[in-house]
N, C-alpha and C positions, 0 to 999 in steps of 0.2 A: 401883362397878365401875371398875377401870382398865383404860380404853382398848386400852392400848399393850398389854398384855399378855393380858388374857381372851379365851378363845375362845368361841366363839357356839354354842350346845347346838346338836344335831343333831335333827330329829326324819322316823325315816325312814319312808316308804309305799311302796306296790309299785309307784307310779308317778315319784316322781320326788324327789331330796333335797331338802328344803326347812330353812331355818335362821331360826330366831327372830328379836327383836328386838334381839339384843345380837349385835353385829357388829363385825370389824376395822375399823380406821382407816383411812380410805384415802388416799392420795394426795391431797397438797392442803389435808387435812382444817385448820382453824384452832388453833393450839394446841397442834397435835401434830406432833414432832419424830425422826422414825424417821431413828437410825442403823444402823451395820451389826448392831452388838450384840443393841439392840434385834430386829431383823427377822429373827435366830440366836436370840433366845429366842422370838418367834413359831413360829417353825419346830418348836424342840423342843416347843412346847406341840400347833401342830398334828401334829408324830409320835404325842403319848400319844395322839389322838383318833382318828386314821388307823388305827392299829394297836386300838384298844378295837372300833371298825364291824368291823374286818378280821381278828378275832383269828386264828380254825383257817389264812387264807391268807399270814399273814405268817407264822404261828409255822413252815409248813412252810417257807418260804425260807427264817427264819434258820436251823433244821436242816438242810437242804438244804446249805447253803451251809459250815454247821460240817464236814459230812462231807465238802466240796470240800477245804475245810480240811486236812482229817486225811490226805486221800486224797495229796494235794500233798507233806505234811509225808512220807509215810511211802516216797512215790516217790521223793523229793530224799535218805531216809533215807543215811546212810552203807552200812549195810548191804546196802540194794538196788543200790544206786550200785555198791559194790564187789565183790558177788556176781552176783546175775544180769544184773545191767545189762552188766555185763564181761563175762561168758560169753558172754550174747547177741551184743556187739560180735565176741566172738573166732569167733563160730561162723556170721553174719550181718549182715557190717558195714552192710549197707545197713536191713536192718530197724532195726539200735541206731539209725541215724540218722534215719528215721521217725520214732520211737518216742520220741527226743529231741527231734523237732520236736512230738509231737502232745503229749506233757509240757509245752512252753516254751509253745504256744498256750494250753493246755488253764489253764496258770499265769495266761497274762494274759486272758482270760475272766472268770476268778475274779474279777480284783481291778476286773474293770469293774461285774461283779456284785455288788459286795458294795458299791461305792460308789452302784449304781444300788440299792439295796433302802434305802439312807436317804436317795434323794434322792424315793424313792417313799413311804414313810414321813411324810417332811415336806412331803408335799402338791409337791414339785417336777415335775410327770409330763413335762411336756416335755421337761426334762435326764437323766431320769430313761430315756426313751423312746431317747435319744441313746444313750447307755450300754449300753440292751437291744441297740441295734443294732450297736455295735461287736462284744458279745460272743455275738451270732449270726454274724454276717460271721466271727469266728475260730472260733469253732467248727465252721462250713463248713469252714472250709480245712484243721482237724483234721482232720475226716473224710473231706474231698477226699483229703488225700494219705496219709490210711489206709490208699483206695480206689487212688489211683495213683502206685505209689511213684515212682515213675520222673519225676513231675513235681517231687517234690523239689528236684533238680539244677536245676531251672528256676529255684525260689523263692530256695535259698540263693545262685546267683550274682550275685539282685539283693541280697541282706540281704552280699554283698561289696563290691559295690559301693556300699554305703552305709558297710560300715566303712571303705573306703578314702575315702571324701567324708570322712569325718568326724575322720580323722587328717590328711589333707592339707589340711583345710579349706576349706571351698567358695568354688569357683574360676570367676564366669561365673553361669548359670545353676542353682540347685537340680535335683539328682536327683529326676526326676519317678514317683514311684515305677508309679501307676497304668498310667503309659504302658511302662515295664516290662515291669509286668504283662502288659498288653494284648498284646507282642509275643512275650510267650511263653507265650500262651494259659494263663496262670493269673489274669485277669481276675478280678473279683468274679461276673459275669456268666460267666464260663466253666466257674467252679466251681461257682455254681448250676445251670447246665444241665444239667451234670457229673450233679450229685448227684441231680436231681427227674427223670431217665433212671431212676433206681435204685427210686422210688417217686412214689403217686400225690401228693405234697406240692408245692404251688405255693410256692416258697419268692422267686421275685418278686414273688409279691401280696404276702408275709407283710412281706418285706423293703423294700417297696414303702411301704406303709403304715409300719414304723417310721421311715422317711426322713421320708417328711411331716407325721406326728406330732413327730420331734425330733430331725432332723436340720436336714431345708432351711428357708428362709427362706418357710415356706407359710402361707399365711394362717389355718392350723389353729392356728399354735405359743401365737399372742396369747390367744387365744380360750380355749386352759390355764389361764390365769395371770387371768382374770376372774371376779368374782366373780357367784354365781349370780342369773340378774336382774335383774342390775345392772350398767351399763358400763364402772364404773369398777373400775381396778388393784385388787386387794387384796394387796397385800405380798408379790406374787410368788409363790403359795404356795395348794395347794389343798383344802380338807378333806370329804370325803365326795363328791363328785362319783364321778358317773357314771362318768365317762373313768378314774378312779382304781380302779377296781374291774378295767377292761380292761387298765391299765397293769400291778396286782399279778398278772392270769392272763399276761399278755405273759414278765414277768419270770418265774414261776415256770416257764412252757414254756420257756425258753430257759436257766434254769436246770439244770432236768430235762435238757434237749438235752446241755449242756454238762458236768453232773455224769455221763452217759452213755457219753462219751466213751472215758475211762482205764478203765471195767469192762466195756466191750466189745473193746479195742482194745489195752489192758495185762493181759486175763489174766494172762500167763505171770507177772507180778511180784506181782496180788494176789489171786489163789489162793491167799497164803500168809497172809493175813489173813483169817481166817472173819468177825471183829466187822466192818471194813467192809463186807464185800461183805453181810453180815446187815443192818447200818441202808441200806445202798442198796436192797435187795430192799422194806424194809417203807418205805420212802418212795416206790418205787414207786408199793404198794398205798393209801397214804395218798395222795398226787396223785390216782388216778382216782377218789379219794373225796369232794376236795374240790372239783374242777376238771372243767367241760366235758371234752369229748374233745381231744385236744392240738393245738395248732397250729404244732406244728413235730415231726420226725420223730420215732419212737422211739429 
């Protein structure tokens, strides 16, 4: 068997994952010499393994994520761009520009998504956890300023005053975005409160918990990245664990959340698409099929 590169059979129970006697190198180990290369081909071998345990809950977020895809491509199209995107502008200027915010957020969700679904894949949950939480945070503020346009005007005069930082080049102290925020009550904090007014979802416990899972420096983040049993390192990288199974329903809910967005909130552009708005309907039905009850909004 070589080392550097085999992965350790899984053998699963209803209590807890346990793994044979063929096991990653670790840290330290005599003889063995893990570069970056190497510990990229660790990864991909633990991806094939991660996704075989996980098959029906990964195949739905790569689908998921293909129709974010599609949904993206077909919003950005020239066609919608030039017809009713324009009309809307000419008949609604303030809604086009909603609309044009919850598109630009709803974009960069996407692509934290789809970097967090291979860093969950290859046993990464911590960084992987980090990613879920950026693209809850935007998708909040989707739906925040869905709900109130009017604070719009609040958000884009900070996103000016970062383009003008960035053409005159920073001068003295960084533009502190948060504190911005804060003063003009479109907080991260503000917008949740906002939103969990609207229903019964605690979206600071949710949001709460992805922070000390993979964001803050908590003594949770280590304790990802060890191997079961055992205290020492394994390769940064985790396969079949527990926590990994909560990471794939994290991502799919905030997936779900985020793929949600554009077909409650862009009707008016894909009502003109019957095949999207058909695989989002039946991906619906597939999530409560595979998935707990959700823990983040409808």
């Amino acid at each position: 068997m070589n080392r550097e590169t085999d992965i350790p059979l899984l053998l699963i129970s209803k209590c807890s994952f346990q793994i044979n006697a063929f096991r990653f190198p670790r840290i330290g180990d005599r003889g063995i010499h893990m570069d970056a290369r190497n510990i990229a081909q660790l990864q991909s071998r633990a991806a094939k393994a991660n996704v075989e345990l996980f098959d029906s809950e990964f195949h739905w977020c790569q689908a998921a994520i293909e129709l974010m895809i599609d949904t993206h491509a077909f919003l950005g199209s020239k066609e919608i761009a030039a017809g009713s995107r324009e009309e809307q502008y000419q008949r609604d200027p303030v809604r086009h520009d909603v609309m044009n915010t919850i598109i630009n957020l709803s974009y960069d969700a996407g692509g934290s998504l789809i970097s967090a679904l291979r860093l969950v894949e290859c046993g990464l949950i911590a960084d992987a956890w980090s990613l879920i939480r950026v693209a809850f945070e935007t998708t909040s503020y989707s739906e925040f300023f869905a709900f109130n346009p009017s604070k719009l005007r609040d958000y884009s005069s900070v996103e000016s005053l970062l383009v003008k930082g960035r053409i005159e080049g920073v001068k003295g102290k960084p533009l502190d975005v948060a504190s911005e925020f804060a003063k003009r009550s479109i907080g991260v904090s503000d917008v949740r409160k906002a939103l969990s007014e609207d229903d019964d979802f605690s979206r600071r416990d949710f949001y709460s918990r992805l922070s000390s899972l993979g964001t803050h420096a908590s003594p949770l983040r280590p304790g990802l990245r060890i191997g079961i049993g055992e205290p020492e390192v394994r390769m940064y990288l985790s396969i079949g664990r527990r926590e990994l199974r909560q990471c794939v329903a994290d991502l799919a809910a905030v997936i779900k959340y985020a793929l949600g967005i554009p077909f409650e909130h862009c009707v008016e552009f894909l009502r003109s698409s019957e095949k999207l708005t058909e695989r989002y309907e039946t991906l619906l039905v597939e999530y409560f099929g595979i998935y707990p009850p959700p823990v983040v909004p409808n």
